[in-house]
C-alpha positions in Angstrom: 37.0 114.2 133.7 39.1 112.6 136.3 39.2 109.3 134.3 40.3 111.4 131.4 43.4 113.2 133.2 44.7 110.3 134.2 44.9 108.2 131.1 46.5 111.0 129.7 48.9 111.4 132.7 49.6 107.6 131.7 50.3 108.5 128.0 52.8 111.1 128.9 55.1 108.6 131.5 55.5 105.7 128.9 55.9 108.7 125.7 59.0 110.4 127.8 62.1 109.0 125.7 65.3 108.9 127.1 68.3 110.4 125.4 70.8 107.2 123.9 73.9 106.8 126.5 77.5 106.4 125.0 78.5 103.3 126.5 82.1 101.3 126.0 81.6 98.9 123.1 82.2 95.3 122.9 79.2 93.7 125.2 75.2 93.7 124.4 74.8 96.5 126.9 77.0 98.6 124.6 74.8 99.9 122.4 70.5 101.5 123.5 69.9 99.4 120.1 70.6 96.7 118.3 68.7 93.4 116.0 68.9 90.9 114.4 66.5 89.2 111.7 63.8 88.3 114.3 64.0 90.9 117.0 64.8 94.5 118.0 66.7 94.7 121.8 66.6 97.8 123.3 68.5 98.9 126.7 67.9 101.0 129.1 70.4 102.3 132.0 69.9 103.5 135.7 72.7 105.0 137.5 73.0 106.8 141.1 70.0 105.5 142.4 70.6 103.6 146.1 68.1 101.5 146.2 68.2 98.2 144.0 64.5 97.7 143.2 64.5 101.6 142.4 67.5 101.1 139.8 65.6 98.3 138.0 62.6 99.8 137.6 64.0 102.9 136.1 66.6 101.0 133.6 63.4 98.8 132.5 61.2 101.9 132.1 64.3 103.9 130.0 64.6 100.4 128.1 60.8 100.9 127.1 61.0 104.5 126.6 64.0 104.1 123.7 61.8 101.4 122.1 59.1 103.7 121.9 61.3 106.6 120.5 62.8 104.1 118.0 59.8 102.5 116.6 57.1 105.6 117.0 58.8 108.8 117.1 57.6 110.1 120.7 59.8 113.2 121.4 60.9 114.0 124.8 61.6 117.6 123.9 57.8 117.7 122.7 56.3 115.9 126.1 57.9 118.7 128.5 56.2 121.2 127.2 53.0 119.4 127.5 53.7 118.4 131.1 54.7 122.2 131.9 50.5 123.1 131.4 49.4 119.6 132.4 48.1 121.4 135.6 46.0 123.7 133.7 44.5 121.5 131.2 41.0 121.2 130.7 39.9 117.4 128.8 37.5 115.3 128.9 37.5 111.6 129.0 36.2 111.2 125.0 39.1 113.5 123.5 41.6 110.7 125.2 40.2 108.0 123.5 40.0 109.1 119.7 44.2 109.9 120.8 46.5 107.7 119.0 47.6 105.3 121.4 50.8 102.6 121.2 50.1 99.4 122.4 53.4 97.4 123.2 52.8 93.9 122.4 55.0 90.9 123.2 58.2 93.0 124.7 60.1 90.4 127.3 62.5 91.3 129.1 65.9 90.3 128.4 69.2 90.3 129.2 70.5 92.2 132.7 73.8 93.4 134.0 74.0 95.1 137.5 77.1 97.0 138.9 77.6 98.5 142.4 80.0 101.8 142.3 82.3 102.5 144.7 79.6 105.5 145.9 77.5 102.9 147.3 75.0 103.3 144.5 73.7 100.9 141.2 74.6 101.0 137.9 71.8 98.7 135.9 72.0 97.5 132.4 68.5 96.1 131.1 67.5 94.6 127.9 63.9 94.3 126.7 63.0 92.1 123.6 60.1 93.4 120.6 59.7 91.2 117.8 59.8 92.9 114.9 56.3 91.2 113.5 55.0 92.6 116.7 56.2 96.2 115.4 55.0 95.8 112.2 51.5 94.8 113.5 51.6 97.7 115.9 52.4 100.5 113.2 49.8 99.2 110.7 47.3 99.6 113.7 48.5 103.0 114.3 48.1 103.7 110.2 44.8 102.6 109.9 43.7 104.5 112.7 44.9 107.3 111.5 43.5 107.4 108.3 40.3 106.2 110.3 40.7 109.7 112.2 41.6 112.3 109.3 38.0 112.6 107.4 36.8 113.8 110.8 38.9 116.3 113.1 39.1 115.4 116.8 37.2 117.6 119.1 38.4 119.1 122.5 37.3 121.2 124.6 33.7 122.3 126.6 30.1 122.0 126.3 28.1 124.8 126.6 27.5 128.5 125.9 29.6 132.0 125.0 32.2 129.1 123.8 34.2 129.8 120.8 35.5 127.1 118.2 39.0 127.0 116.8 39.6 124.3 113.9 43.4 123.3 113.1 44.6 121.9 110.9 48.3 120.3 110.8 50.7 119.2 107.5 51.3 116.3 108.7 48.9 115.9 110.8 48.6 114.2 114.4 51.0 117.0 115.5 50.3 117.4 119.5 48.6 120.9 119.7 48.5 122.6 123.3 46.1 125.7 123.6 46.8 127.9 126.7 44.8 131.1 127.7 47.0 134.2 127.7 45.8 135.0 131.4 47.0 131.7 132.6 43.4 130.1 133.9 43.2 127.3 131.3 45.0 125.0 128.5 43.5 122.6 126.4 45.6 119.5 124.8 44.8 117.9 121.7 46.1 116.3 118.1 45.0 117.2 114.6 43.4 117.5 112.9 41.0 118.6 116.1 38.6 121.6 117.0 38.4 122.5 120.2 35.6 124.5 122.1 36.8 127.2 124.8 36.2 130.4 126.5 36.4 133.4 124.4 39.5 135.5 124.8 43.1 135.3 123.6 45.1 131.9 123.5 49.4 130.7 122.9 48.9 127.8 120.6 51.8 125.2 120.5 52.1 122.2 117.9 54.6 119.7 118.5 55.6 116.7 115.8 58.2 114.5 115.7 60.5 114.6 113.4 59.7 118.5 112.9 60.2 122.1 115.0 57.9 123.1 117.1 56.0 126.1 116.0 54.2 128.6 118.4 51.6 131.0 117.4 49.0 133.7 119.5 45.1 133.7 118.8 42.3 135.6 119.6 39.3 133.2 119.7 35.9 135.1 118.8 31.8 134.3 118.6 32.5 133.0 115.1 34.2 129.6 114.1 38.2 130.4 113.9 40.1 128.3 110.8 44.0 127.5 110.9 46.2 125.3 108.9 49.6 125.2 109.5 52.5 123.4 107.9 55.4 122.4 110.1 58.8 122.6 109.5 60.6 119.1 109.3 63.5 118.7 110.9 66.4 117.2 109.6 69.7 115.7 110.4 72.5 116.2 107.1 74.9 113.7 105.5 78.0 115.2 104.0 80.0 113.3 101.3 83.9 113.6 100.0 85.3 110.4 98.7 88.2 109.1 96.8 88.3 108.5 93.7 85.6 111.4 92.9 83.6 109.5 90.8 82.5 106.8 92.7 78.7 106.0 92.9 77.1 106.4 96.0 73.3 105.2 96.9 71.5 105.9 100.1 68.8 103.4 100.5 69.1 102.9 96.7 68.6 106.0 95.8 71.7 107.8 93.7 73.3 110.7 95.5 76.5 113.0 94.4 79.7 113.1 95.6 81.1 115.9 97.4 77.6 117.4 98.7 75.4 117.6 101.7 72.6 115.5 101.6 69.6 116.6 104.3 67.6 113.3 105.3 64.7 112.7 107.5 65.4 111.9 111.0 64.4 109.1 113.4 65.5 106.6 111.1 68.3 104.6 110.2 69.4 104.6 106.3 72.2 102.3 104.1 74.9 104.5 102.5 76.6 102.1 100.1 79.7 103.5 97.4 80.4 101.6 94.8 83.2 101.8 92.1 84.2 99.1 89.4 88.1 99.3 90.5 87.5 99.9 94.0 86.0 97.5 96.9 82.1 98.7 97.8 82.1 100.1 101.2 78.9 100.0 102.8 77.7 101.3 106.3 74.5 102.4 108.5 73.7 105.8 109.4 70.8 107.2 111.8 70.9 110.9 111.6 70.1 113.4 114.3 68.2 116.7 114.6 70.6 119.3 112.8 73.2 116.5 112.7 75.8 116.5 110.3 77.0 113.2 110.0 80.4 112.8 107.4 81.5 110.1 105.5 84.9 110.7 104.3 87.0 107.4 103.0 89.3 106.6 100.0 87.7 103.6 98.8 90.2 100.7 99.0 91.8 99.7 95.5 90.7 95.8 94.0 93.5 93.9 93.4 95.2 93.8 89.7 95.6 90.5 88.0 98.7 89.0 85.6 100.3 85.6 84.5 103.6 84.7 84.8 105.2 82.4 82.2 108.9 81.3 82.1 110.6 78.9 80.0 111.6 76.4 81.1 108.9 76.4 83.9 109.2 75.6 87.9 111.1 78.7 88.3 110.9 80.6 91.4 108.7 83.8 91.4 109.3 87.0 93.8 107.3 90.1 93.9 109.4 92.9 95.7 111.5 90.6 97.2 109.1 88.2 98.6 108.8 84.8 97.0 105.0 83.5 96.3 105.5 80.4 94.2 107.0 79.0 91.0 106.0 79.3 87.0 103.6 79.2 85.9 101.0 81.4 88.1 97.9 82.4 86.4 95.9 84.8 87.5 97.7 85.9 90.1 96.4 89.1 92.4 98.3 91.7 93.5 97.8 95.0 95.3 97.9 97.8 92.9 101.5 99.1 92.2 103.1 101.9 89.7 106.2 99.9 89.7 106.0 96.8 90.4 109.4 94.6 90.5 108.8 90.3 89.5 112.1 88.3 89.5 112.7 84.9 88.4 115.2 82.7 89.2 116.2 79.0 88.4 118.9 76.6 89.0 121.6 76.7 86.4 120.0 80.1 85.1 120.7 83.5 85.0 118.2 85.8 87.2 116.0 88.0 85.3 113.8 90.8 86.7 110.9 92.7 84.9 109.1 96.3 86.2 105.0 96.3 85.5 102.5 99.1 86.3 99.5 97.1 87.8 96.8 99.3 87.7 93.6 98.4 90.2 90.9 95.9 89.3 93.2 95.3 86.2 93.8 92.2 83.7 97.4 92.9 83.0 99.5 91.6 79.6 101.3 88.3 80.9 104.9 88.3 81.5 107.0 85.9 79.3 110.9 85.1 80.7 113.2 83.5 78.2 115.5 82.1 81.2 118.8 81.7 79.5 121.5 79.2 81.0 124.2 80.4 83.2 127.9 80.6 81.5 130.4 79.7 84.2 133.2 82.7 84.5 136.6 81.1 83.9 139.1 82.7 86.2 142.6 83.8 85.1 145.6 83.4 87.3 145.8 87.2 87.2 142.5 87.9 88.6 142.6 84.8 91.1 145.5 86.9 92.2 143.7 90.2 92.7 140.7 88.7 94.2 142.8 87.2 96.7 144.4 90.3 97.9 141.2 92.3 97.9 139.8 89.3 100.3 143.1 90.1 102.3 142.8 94.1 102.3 142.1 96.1 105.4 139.0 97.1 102.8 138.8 100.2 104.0 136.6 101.3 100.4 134.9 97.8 100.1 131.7 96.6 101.1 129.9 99.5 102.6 127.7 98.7 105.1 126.0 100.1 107.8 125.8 98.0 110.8 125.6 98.5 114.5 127.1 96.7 116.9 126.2 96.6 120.6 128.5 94.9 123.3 128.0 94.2 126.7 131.1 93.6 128.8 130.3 93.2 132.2 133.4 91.5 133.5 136.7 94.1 133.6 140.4 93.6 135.2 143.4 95.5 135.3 146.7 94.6 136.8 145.5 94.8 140.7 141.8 92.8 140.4 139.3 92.1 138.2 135.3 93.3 139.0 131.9 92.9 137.7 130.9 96.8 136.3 127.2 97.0 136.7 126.6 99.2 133.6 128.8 99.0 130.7 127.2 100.3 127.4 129.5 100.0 124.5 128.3 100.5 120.7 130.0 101.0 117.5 128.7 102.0 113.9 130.3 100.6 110.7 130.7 103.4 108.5 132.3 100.3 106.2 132.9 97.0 106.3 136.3 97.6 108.2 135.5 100.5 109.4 133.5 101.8 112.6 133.1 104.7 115.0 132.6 103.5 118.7 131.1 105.1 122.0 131.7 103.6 125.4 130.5 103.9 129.1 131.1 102.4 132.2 129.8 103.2 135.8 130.6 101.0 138.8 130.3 101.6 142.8 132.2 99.8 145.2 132.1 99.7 149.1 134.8 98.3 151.5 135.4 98.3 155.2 139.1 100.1 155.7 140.4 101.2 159.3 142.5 104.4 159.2 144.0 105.7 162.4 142.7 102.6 164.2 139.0 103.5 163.4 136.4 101.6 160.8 135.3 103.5 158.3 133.7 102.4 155.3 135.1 103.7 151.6 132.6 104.1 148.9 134.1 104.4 145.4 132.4 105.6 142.2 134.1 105.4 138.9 132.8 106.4 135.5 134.9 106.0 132.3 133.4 107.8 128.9 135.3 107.5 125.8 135.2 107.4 121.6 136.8 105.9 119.4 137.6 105.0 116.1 138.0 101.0 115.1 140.3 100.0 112.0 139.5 96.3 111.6 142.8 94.3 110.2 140.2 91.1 109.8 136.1 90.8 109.7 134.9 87.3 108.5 132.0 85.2 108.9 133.4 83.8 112.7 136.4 86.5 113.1 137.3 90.2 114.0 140.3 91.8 114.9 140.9 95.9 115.1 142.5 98.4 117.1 142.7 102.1 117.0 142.9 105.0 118.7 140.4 106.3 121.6 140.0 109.5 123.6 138.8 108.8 127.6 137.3 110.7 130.2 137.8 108.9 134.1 136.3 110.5 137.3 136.6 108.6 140.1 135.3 109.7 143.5 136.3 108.3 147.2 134.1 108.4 149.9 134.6 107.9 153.7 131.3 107.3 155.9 131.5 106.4 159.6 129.1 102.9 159.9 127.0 103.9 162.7 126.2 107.1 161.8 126.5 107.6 158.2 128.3 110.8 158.6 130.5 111.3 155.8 133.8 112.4 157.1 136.3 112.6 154.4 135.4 112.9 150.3 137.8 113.3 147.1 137.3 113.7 143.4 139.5 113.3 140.5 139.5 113.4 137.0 141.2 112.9 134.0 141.4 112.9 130.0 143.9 111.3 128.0 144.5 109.9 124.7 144.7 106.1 124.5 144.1 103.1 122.1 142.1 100.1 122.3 142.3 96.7 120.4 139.0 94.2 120.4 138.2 90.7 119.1 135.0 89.3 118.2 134.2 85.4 117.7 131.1 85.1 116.4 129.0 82.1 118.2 127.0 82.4 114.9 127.8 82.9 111.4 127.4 86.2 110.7 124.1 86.5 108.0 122.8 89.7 106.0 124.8 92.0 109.0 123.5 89.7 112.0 125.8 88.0 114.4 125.8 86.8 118.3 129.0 86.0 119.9 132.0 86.7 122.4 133.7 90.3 122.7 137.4 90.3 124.3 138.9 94.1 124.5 142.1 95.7 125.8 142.6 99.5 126.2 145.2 101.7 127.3 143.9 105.0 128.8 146.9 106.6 128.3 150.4 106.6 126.0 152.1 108.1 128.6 151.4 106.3 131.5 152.1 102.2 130.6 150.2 101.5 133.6 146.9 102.4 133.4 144.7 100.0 131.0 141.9 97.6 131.5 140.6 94.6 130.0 137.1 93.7 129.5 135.1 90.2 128.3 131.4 90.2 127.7 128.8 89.3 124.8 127.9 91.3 121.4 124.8 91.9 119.2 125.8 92.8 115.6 122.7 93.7 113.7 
């Protein structure tokens, strides 16, 4: 008896599965499983524990645990409520043996990755190794035996007299049944198919199966030989479809399934979900449902590339699709990304540019596209319009040439008629509305401190100024290397004076002022670089009067500027 109990105490420690962890991805201790075409490697985790030896026991035995729960089912769930009656079961050492039992085989250890927290304590990554010819020579053990063990049911229980006998029967069998006396002074454990021999009296019967929901049920066991046969419910875990396009194929392990549904599949296993689609790329992925899991696959399958040829005459003209060049004539075959409107230029030397529009439809063999190039005809110009292009180049082109560029310009260096300063943040920016044409915003703030003596004493004079304005630019001339505008500009100045005395920072004496007025400002631009497709680096020089009616009061300023 005491041999009995503690083989099955045995059982019960290496069956207890451990729940999978969510661990950061991108390392082998990432994921509880993972293989490759040899081996399975499983990994356990211990965390919190203090003591090292402690932490690598228990991350070994959780490594262990998942392989069992991968390979053989065992359910955690199912082993506590065994382990809550262990204390009041009654079995004897023969019922133990005819119980399936897993022998682990050729399992290494593997890999190992220990981490101390900042609580003192370990966190302990641990990988054991089981070939998969080792797992596939275990469960064909474990299937044999079992059809070894159904023509006869496993018996439990006493010897003896005034015993009753309960037969059960389980669909599928080798569910874990539990029998427990209503009154609380015995249990018996066993797996069906079994019959089991105990006291008369009434009994809570429990079957556990992996893979299915427990059931519970309450006998009386009489004088006379008790029959049951129950059927467990299997549990489940639910894959739930919704793809684009709609009629795309879809095959779990192989086996068709329809769009747009929910699919229920067996848990405790892992399964291939691969959609196909003639026009579409196949998508393929794993999936290892949970109990009551709903697991949701919802993609729009990614379009195959449509094919065309491109055929010019003369040939070795250049090809560009929207505007990005991918070769010269002639390209056969070539593969592009499906498009409703899809815009192919060619161009040659000495040619005039033609330009077709195609609907390339996915995985499709499109009509090739023949250009006729025909040969440029030089424009002869008259005197006339010689004369009128001349003085449209020459025009303040205030209609001409829209564009919209901006232009950012940082001019840290400013004077005016008494000194000149560095301004620590001038922001200036301007928006051509057209060519000629732009609408400016600028900002300086600068803080100064000098030592001055007033009434024999040192004091030191902190001055802030801040200038805002906007501003409208008419440029007379904007080429390649050259600008020149002015125009008018409206300013707000504050400037504020502070007095502080040096050795105690007191401030004694403080004034404000402010002012708006109306002003104008002229700029020039010399571009370091030639100005391409609205880009330019170069040199900004500005002047600006704050004010018509006071002659004095203007600034100049010299920095950098970013047209773009």
């Amino acid at each position: 008896m005491k041999l009995g109990l503690y083989y099955l105490l045995s059982l019960i420690v290496i069956m207890t599965a451990t729940s999978p962890r969510l661990l950061a991805s991108g390392d082998w201790f990432s994921q509880s499983f993972s293989k490759d075409s040899q081996n399975h490697y499983y990994v356990g985790v211990s965390e919190g524990k203090e003591n090292l030896n402690e932490a690598m026991e228990e991350s070994y035995q959780h490594a262990i645990d998942e392989a069992l729960r991968h390979n053989y089912g065992f359910s955690k769930q199912g082993q506590k409520s065994i382990q809550a009656s262990l204390l009041k079961t009654s079995i004897d050492e023969r019922s133990f043996i005819k119980t399936q039992t897993v022998t682990l085989k050729d399992v290494r250890p593997g890999l190992q990755k220990v981490e101390k927290t900042h609580k003192g304590t370990y966190l302990v990554y641990r990988q054991v190794i089981y070939p998969i010819e080792a797992i596939t020579k275990e469960k064909a053990r474990l299937r044999a035996l079992k059809n070894e063990e159904a023509a006869t049911p496993n018996e439990y229980g006493l010897q003896g007299k005034s015993l009753g006998e309960v037969l059960i029967r389980t669909v599928p069998s080798n569910a874990q049944i539990l029998l427990t006396r209503v009154d609380g002074k015995g249990s018996v454990i066993g797996t069906g198919d079994a019959r089991f021999r105990v006291p008369l009296g009434e009994y809570h019967v429990t079957l556990i199966k992996e893979g299915h929901h427990p059931h519970k049920d309450k006998i009386i066991v009489s004088g006379k030989e008790t029959v049951l046969n129950y059927h467990l419910k299997e549990s489940l875990g639910y894959l739930k479809l919704d793809l684009e396009p709609r009629d795309a194929k879809i095959y779990i392990d192989n086996q068709k399934a329809e769009n747009q549904t929910t699919i229920p599949l067996k848990v405790g296993r892992d399964y291939t979900v691969r959609i196909e689609h003639g026009d579409y790329q196949t998508h393929v992925q794993s999936i290892s449902p949970w109990i009551d899991q709903t697991i949701t696959i919802d993609i729009n399958l990614t379009p195959k590339n449509g094919r065309f040829t491109i055929i010019t005459q003369p040939a070795g003209a250049r090809v560009s699709i929207e505007g990005h060049p991918v070769g010269k004539s002639p390209l056969k075959d070539f593969s592009y990304y499906p498009n409703e409107d899809l815009r192919v230029e060619v161009s040659k030397a000495g040619f005039d540019s033609q330009i077709k529009t195609i609907n390339l439809r996915a995985n499709e063999d499109h009509a090739p596209l023949v250009f006729t190039l025909k040969k440029s005809t030089p424009k002869k110009v008259t005197n006339q319009q010689s004369k009128e292009t001349k003085e449209k180049d020459f025009s303040l082109g205030f209609l001409s040439n829209n564009t919209s560029h901006h232009n950012w310009i940082y001019n840290p260096v400013v004077g005016d008629n008494e000194k000149t300063t560095f301004v620590l943040v001038p922001v200036q920016y301007q928006y051509f509305f057209y060519r000629h044409l732009a609408l400016g915003f600028d900002y300086r703030y600068h803080l100064e401190n000098e030592d001055v003596t007033l009434s024999g004493e040192n004091y030191e004079k902190e001055t802030v100024s801040q200038v805002w304005s906007v501003n409208s630019t008419l440029y007379l001339v904007r080429n390649k290397k050259f600008s020149l505008g002015f125009g008018p500009e409206y300013t707000w100045r504050k400037n504020q004076v502070r007095y502080l005395k040096p050795s105690t920072e007191t401030r004694v004496a403080s004034f404000e002022a402010q002012k708006e007025a109306l002003g104008y400002k002229a700029i020039m631009q010399i571009g370091l670089t030639e100005r391409n497709n609205g880009h330019q680096f170069g040199l900004n020089i500005d002047y600006r009067k704050y004010d018509f009616k006071n002659s004095d009061l203007g600034s100049w300023s010299i920095g950098l500027y970013w047209e773009f």
